[in-house]
C-alpha positions as CSV (number, residue, x, y, z in Angstrom):
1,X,120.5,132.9,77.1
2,X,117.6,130.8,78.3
3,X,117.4,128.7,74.9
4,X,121.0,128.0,75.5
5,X,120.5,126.7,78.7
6,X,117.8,124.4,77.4
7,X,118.5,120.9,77.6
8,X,116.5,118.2,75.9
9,X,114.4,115.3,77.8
10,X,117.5,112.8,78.2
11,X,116.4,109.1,78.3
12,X,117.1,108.7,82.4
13,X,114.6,111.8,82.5
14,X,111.7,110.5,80.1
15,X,111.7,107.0,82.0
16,X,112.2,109.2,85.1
17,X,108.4,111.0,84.0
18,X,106.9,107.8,82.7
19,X,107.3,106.3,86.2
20,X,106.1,109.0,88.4
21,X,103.0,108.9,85.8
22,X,102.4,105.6,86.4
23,X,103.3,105.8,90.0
24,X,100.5,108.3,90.5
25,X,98.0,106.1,88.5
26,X,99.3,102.3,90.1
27,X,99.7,104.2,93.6
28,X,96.0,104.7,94.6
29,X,95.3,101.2,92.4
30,X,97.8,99.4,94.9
31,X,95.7,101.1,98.5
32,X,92.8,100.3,96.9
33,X,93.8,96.9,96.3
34,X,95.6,96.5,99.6
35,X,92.4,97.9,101.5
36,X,90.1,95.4,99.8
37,X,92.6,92.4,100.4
38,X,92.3,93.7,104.1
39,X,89.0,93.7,104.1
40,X,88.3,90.6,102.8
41,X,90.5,88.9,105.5
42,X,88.9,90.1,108.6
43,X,85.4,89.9,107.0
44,X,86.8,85.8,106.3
45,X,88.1,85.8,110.0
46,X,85.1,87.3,111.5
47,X,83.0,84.6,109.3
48,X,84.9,81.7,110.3
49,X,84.8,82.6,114.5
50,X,80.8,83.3,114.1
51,X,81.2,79.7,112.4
52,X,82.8,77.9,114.4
């Protein structure tokens, strides 16, 4: 009964995997990214006011 009620890994469903796979790889890769970009624009800000 349960092999009859198999179905095989449709296309919608494979591309459906490969992007939560990549989402949980590029997901922590984007924070990371967006902390540093952060980062480096109030460590620019707080340069340019002790500049100035």
């Amino acid at each position: 009964m349960q092999q009859d009620s198999y179905v095989p890994l449709t296309v919608p469903e494979t591309t459906l995997t490969r992007l939560r796979t990549t989402g949980r790889i590029v997901l922590p890769l984007a924070v990371a990214a967006a902390i540093t970009w952060l980062g480096v624009v109030v460590f620019l800000e707080v340069v340019t006011t002790l500049l100035t």
